[in-house]
MMTF fields as JSON, N, C-alpha, C and O atoms, coordinates in Angstrom:
{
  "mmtfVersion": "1.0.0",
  "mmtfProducer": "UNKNOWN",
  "numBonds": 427,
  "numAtoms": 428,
  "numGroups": 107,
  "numChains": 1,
  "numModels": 1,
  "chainsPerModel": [1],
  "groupsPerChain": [107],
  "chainIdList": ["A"],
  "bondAtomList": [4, 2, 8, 6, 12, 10, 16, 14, 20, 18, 24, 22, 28, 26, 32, 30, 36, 34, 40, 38, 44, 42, 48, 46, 52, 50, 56, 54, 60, 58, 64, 62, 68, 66, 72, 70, 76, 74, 80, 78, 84, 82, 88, 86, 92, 90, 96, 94, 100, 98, 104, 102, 108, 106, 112, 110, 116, 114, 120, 118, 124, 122, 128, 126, 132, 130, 136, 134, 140, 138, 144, 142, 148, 146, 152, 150, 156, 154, 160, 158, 164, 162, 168, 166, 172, 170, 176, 174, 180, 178, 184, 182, 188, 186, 192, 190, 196, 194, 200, 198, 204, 202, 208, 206, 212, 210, 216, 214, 220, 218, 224, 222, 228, 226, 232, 230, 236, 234, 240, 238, 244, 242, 248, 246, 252, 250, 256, 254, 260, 258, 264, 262, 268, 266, 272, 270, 276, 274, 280, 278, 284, 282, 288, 286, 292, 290, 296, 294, 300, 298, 304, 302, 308, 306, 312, 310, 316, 314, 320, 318, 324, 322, 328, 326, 332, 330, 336, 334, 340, 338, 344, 342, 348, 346, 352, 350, 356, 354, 360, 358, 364, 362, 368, 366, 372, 370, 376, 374, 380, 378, 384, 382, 388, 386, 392, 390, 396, 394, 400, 398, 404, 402, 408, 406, 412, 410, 416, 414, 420, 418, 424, 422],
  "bondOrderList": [1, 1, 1, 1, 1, 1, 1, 1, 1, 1, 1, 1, 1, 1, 1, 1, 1, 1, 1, 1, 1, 1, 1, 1, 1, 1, 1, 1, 1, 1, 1, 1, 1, 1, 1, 1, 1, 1, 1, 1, 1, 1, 1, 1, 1, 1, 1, 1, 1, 1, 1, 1, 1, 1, 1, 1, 1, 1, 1, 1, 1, 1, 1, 1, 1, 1, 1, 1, 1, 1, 1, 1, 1, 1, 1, 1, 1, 1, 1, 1, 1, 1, 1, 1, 1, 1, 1, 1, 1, 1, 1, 1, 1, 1, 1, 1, 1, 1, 1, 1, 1, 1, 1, 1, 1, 1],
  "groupList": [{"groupName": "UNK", "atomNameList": ["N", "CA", "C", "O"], "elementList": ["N", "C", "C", "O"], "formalChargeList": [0, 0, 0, 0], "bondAtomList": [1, 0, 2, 1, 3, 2], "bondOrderList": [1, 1, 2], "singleLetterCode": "X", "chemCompType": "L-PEPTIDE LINKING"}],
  "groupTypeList": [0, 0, 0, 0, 0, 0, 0, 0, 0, 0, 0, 0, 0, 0, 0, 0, 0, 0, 0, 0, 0, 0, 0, 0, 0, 0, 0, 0, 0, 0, 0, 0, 0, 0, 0, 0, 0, 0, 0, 0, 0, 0, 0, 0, 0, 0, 0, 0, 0, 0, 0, 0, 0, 0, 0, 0, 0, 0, 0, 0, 0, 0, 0, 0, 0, 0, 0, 0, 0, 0, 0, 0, 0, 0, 0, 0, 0, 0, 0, 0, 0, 0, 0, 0, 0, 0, 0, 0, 0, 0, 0, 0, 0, 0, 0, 0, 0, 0, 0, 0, 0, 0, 0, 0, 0, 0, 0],
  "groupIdList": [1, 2, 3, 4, 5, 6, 7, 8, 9, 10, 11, 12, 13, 14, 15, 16, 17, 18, 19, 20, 21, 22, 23, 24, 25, 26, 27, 28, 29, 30, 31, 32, 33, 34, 35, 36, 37, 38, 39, 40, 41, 42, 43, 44, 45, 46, 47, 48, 49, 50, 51, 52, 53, 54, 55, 56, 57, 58, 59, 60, 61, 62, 63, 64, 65, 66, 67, 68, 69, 70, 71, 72, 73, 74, 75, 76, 77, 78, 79, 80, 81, 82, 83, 84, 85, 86, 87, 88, 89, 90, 91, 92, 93, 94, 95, 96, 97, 98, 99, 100, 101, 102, 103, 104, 105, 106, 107],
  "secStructList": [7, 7, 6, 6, 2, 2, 2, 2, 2, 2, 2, 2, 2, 2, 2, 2, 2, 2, 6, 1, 7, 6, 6, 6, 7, 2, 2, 2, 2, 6, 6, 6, 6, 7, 6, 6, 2, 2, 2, 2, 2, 2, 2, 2, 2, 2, 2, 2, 2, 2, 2, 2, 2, 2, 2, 7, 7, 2, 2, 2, 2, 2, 2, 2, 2, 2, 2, 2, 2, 2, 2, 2, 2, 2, 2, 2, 2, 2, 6, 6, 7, 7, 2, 2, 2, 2, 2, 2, 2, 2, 2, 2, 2, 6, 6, 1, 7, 2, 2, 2, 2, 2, 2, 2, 1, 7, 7],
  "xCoordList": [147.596, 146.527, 145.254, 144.971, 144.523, 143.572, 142.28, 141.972, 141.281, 140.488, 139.328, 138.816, 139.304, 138.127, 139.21, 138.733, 139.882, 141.34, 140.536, 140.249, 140.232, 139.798, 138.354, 137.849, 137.688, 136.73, 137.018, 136.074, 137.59, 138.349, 138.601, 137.902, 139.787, 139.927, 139.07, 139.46, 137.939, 136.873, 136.192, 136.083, 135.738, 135.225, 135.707, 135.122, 137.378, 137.516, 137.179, 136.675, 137.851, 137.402, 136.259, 136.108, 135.208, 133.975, 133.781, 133.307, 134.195, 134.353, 135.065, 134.683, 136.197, 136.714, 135.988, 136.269, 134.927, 134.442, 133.131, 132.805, 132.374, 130.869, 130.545, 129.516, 131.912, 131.702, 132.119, 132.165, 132.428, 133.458, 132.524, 131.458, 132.556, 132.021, 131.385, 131.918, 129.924, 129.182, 129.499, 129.477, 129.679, 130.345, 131.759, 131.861, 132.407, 133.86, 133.961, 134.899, 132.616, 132.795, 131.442, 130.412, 131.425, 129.88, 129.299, 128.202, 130.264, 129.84, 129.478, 128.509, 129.922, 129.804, 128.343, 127.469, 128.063, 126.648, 125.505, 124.545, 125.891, 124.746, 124.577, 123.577, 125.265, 124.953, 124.494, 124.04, 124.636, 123.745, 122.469, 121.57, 122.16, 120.821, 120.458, 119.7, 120.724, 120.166, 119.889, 120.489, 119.02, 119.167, 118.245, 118.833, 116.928, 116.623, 117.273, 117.037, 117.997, 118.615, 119.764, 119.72, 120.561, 121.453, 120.414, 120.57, 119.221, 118.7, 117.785, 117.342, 117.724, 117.493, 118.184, 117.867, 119.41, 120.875, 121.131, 121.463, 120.706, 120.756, 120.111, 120.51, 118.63, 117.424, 118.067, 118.304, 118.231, 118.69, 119.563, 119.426, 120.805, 122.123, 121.93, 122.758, 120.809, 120.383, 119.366, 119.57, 118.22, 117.85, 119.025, 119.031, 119.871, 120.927, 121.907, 122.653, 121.767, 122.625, 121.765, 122.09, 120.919, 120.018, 119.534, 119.387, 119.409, 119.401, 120.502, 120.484, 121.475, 123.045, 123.308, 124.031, 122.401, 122.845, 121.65, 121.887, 120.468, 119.739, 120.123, 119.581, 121.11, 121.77, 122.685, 122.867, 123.407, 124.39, 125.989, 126.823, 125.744, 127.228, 128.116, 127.674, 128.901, 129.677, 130.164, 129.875, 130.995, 131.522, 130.879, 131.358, 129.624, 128.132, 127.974, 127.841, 127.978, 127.396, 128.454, 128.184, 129.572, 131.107, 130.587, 130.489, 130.201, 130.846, 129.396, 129.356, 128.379, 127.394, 127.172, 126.656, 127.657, 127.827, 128.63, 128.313, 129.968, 130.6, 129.915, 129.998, 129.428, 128.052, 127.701, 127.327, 127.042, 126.251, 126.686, 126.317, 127.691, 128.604, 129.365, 129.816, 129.823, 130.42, 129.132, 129.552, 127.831, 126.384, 125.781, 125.182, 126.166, 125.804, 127.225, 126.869, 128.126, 129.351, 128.915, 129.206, 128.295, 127.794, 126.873, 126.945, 125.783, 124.655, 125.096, 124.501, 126.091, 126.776, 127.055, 126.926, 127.688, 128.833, 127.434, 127.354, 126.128, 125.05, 125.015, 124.92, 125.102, 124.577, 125.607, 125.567, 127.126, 127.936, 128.551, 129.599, 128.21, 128.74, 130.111, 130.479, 130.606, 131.322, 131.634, 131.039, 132.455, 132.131, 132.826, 132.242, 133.567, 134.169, 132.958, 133.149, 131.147, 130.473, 129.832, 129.221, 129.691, 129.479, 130.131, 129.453, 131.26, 132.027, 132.291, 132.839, 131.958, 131.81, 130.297, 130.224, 129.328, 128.125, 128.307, 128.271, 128.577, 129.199, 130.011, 129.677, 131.24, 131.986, 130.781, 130.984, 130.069, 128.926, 128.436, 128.904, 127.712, 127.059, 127.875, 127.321, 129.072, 129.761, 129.556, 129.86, 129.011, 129.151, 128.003, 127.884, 126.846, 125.617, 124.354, 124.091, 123.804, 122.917, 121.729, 121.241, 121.76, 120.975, 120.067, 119.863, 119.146, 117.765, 117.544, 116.554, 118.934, 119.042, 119.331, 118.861, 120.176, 120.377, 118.821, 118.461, 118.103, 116.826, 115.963, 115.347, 115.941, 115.021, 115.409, 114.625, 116.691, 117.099, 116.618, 116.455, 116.407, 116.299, 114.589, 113.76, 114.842, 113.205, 112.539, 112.949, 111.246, 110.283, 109.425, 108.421],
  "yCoordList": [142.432, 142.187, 141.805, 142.399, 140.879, 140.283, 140.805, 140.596, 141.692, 141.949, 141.809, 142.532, 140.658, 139.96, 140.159, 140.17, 140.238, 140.508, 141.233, 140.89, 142.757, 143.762, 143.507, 144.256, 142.432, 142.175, 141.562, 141.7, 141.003, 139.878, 140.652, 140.61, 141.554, 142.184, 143.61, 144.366, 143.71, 144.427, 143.408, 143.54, 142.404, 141.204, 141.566, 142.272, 140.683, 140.886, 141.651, 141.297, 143.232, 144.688, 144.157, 143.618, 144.218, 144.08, 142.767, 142.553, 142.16, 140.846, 141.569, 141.479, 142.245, 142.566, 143.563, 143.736, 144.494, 145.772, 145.314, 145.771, 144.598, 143.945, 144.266, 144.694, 143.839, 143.703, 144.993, 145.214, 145.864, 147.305, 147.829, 147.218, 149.223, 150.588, 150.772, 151.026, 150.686, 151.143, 152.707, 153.347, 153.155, 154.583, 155.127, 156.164, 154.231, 154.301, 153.632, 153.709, 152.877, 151.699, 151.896, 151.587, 152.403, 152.775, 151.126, 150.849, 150.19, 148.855, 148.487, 147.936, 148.318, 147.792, 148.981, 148.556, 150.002, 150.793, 149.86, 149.41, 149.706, 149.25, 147.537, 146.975, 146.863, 145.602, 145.737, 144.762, 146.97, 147.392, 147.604, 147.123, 148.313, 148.267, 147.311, 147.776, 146.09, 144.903, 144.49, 144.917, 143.731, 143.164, 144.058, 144.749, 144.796, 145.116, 146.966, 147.638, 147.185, 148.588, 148.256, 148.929, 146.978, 146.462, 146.517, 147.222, 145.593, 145.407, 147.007, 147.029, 147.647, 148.893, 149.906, 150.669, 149.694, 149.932, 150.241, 151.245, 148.301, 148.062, 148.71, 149.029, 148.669, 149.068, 150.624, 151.016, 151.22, 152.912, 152.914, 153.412, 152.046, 152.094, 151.527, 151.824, 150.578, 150.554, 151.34, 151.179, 152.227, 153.13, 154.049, 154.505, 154.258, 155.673, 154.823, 155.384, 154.089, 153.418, 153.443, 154.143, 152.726, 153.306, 154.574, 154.932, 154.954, 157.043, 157.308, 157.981, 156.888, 157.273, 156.721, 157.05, 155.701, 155.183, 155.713, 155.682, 156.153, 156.873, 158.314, 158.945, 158.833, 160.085, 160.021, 160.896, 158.539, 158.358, 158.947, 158.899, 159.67, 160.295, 158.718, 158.009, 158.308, 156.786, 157.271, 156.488, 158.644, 158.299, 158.451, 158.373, 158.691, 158.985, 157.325, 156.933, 156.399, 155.231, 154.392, 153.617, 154.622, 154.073, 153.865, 152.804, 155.662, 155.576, 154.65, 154.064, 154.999, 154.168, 152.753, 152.192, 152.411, 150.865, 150.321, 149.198, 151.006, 150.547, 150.898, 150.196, 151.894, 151.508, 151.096, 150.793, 150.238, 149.058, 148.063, 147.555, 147.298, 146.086, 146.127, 145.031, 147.478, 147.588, 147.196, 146.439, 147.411, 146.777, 145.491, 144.809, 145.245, 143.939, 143.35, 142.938, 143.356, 142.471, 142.78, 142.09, 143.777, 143.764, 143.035, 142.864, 142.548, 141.654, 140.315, 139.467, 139.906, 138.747, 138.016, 136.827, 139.366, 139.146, 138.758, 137.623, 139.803, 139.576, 137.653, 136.967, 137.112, 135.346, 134.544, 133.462, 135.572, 134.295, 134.383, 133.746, 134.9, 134.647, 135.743, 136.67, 135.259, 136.448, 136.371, 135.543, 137.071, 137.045, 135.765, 135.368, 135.24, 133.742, 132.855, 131.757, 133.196, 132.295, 132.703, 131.832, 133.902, 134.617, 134.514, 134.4, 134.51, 134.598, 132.575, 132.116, 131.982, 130.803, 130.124, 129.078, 130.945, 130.761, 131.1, 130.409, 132.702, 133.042, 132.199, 132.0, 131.474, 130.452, 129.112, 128.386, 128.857, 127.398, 128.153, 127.677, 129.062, 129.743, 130.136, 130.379, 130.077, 130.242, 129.518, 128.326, 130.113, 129.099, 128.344, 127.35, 129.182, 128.302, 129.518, 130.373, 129.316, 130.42, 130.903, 130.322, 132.271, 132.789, 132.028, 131.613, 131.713, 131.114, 129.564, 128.901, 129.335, 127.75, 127.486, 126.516, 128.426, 128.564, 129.063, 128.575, 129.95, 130.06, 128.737, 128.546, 127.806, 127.024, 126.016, 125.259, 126.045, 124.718, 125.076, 124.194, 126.643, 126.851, 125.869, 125.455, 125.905, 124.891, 126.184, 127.307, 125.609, 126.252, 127.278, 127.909],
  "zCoordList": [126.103, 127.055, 126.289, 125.249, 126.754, 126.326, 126.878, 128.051, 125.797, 126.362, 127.687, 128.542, 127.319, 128.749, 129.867, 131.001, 129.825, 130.994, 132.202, 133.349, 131.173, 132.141, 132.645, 133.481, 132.122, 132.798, 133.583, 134.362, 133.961, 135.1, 136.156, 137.168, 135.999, 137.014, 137.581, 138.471, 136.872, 137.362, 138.189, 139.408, 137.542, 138.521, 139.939, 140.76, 140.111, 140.72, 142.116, 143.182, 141.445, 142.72, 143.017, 144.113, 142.054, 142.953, 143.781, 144.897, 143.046, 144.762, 146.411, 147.578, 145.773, 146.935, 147.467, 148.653, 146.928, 147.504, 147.962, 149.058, 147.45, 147.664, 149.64, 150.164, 150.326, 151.793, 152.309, 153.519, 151.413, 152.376, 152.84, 152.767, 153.526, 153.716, 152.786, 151.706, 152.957, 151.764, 151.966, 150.915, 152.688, 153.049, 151.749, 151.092, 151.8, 150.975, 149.538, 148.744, 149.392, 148.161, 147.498, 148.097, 146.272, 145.305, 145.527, 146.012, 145.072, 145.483, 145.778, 145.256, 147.279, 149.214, 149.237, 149.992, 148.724, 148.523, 148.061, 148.688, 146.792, 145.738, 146.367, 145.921, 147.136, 147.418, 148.966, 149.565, 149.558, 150.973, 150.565, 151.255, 149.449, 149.446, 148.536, 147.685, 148.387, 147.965, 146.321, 145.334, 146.373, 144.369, 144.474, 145.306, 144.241, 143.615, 143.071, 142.067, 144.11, 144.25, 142.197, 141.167, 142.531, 141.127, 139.929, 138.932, 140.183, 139.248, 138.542, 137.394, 139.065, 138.961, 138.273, 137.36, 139.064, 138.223, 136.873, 136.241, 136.475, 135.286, 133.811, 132.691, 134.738, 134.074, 133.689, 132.546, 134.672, 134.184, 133.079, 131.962, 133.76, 132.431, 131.226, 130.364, 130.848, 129.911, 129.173, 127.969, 129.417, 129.083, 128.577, 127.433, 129.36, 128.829, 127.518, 126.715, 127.567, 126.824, 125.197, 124.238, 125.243, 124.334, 123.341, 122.173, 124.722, 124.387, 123.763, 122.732, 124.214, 123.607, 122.24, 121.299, 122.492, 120.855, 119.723, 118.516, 120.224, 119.314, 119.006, 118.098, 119.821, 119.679, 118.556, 117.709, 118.673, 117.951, 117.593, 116.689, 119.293, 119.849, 119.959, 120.863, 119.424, 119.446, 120.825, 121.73, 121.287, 122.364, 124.026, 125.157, 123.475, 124.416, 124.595, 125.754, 123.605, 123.36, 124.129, 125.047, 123.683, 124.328, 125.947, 126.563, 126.556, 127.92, 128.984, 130.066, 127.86, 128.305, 128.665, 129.632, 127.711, 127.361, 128.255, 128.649, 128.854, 129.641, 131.379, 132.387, 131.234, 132.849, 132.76, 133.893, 131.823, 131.824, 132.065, 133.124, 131.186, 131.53, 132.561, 132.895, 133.51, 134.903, 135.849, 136.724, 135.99, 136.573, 136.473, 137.304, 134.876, 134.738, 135.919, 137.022, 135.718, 136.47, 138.156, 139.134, 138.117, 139.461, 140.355, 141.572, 139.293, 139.285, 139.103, 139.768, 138.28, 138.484, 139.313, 139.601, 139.873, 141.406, 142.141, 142.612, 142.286, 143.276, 143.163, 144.181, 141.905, 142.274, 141.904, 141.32, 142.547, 142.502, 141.021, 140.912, 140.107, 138.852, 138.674, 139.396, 137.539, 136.616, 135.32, 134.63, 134.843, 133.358, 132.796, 131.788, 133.04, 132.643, 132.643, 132.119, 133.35, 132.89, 132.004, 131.385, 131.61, 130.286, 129.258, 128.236, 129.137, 128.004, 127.824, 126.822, 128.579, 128.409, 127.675, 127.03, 127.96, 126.991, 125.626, 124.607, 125.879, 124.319, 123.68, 122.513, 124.152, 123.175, 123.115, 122.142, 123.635, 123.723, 122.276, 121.242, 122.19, 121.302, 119.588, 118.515, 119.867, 119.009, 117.743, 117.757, 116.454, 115.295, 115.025, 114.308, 115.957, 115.819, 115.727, 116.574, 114.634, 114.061, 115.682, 116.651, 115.1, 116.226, 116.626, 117.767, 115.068, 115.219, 115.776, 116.085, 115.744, 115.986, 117.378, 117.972, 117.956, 119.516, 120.248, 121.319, 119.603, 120.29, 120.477, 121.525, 119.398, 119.181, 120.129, 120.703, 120.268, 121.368, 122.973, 123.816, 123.255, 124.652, 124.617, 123.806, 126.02, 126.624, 126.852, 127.148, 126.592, 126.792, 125.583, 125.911]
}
């Protein structure tokens, strides 16, 4: 199994849960109360994620990291995206110095 796999089919669920019972679905919840309720989300799971890694518990950092990237895929889903357009930047990006990919963005 190919890693990004399981991002796929996390994608997925949350496509399929986005419309449920916000009653029955943390999901069908967090997209009832709207983008800024996700984007909020984010903001938290990254703070803890952080914390976790200044703790430097790896498996504090592990379980963090993965609330985060389960929110980010959530926020995705909010505009339509998923991680196939992510992991499709990352290969654009591939092989091309950090500093050199910054310099090309506009602006």
């Amino acid at each position: 199994m190919k890693e990004p796999d399981i991002l796929r089919r996390m994608s997925e669920t949350i496509e399929s849960r986005k419309g449920a019972d916000p009653a029955s679905s943390y999901v069908a919840g967090l997209f009832a109360k709207g983008h800024d309720a996700v984007l909020k989300k984010i903001g938290e799971e990254a703070a803890e994620t952080l914390l976790a890694a200044k703790d430097g518990d790896k498996l504090h950092i592990v379980r963090e990291t993965a609330d985060l990237w389960f929110h980010c895929l959530v926020m995705l889903a909010w505009h339509g995206l998923g991680p196939d357009d992510v992991l499709a930047e990352l290969k654009r990006r591939e092989g091309i110095s950090g500093v050199d990919e910054k310099k090309s963005r506009p602006g």
